[in-house]
MIBAKOL-8878 format. One record per residue (C-alpha): residue in one letter; x, y, z. Coordinates in nm, 4 decimals, always signed. Layout:
+---+----------+----------+----------+
| r |        X |        Y |        Z |
+---+----------+----------+----------+
| a |        X |        Y |        Z |
...
+---+----------+----------+----------+
# end
This chain:
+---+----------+----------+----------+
| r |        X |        Y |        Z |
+---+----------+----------+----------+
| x | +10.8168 |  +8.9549 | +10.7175 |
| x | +10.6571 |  +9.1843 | +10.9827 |
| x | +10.3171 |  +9.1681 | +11.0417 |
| x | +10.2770 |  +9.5604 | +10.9447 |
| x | +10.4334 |  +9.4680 | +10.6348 |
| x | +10.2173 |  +9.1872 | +10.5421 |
| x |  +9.9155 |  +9.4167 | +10.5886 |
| x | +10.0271 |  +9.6562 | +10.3328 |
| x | +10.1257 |  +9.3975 | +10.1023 |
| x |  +9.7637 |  +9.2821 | +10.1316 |
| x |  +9.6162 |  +9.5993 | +10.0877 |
| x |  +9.8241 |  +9.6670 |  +9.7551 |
| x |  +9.7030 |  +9.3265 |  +9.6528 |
| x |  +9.3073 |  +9.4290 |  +9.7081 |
| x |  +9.3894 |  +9.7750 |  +9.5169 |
| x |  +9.5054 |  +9.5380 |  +9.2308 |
| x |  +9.1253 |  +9.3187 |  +9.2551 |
| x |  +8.9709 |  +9.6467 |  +9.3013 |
| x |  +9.0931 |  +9.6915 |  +8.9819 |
| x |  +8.9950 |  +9.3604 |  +8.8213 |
| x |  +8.6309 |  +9.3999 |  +8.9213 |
| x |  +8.5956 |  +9.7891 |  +8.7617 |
| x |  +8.4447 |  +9.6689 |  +8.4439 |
| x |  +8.2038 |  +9.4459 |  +8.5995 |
| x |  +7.8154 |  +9.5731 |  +8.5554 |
| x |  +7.6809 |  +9.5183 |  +8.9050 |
| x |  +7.3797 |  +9.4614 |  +9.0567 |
| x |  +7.3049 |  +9.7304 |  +9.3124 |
| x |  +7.3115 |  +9.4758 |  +9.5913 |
| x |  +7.6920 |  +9.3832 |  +9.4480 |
| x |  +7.7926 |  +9.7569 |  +9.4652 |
| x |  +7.6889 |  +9.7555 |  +9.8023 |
| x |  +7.9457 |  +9.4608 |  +9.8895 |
| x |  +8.2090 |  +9.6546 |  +9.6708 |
| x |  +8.1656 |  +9.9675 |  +9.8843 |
| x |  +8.1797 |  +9.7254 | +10.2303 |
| x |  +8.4990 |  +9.5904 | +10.0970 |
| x |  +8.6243 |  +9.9605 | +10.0610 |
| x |  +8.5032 | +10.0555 | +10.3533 |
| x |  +8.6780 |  +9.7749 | +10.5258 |
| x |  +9.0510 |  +9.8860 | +10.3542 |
| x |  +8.9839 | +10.1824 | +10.4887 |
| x |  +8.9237 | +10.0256 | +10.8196 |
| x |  +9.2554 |  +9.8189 | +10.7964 |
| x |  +9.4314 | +10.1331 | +10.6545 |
| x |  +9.2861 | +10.3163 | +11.0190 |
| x |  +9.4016 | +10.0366 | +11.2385 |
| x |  +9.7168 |  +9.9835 | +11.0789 |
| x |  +9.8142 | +10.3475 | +11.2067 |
| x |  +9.7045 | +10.2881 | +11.5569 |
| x |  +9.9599 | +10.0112 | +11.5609 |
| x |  +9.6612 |  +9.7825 | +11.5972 |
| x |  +9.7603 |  +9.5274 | +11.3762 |
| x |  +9.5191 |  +9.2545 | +11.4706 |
| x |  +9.2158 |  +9.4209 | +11.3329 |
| x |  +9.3921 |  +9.6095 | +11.0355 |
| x |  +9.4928 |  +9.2242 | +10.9306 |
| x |  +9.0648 |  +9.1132 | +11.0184 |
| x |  +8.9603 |  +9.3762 | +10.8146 |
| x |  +9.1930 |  +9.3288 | +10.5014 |
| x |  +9.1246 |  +8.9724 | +10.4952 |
| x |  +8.7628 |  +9.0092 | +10.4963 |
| x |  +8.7815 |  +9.2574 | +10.2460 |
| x |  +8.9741 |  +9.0145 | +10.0065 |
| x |  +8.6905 |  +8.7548 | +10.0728 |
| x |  +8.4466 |  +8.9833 |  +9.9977 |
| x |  +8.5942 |  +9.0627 |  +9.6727 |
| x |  +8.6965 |  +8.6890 |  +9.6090 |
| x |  +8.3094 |  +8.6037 |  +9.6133 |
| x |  +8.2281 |  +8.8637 |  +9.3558 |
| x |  +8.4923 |  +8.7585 |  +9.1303 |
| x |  +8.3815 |  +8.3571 |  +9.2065 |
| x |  +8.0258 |  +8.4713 |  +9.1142 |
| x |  +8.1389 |  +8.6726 |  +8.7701 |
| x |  +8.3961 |  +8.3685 |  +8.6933 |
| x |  +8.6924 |  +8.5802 |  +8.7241 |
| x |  +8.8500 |  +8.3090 |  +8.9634 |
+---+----------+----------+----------+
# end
């Protein structure tokens, strides 16, 4: 598998935890690390198409950890 391809295979994974967490009643300090995590797809999404594939893959991955510890905290995993 190509890197490229392993980002976007990441990034459909976090729209699928994205989706796992909508039903959750956050705290505002929670939505605030919801919205980082977005913002930081984004980021990976931006990177990705400047061929910069280094810091799309650092920003997907710590967009899944920041998901990962809302879903630890709200015993989802």
């Amino acid at each position: 598998m190509k890197n490229n391809e392993r980002i976007i295979l990441d990034i459909d994974k976090l729209d699928v935890s994205f989706k796992d967490i909508e039903n959750i009643d956050f705290s505002d300090k929670e939505k605030e690390v919801v919205e980082r995590a977005k913002s930081y797809k984004y980021d990976s999404q931006y990177y990705l198409k400047k061929e910069d594939e280094m810091t799309s893959f650092g920003c997907i991955t710590y967009s899944h950890g920041l998901i990962d510890a809302l879903k630890i905290i709200h015993k989802l995993i």
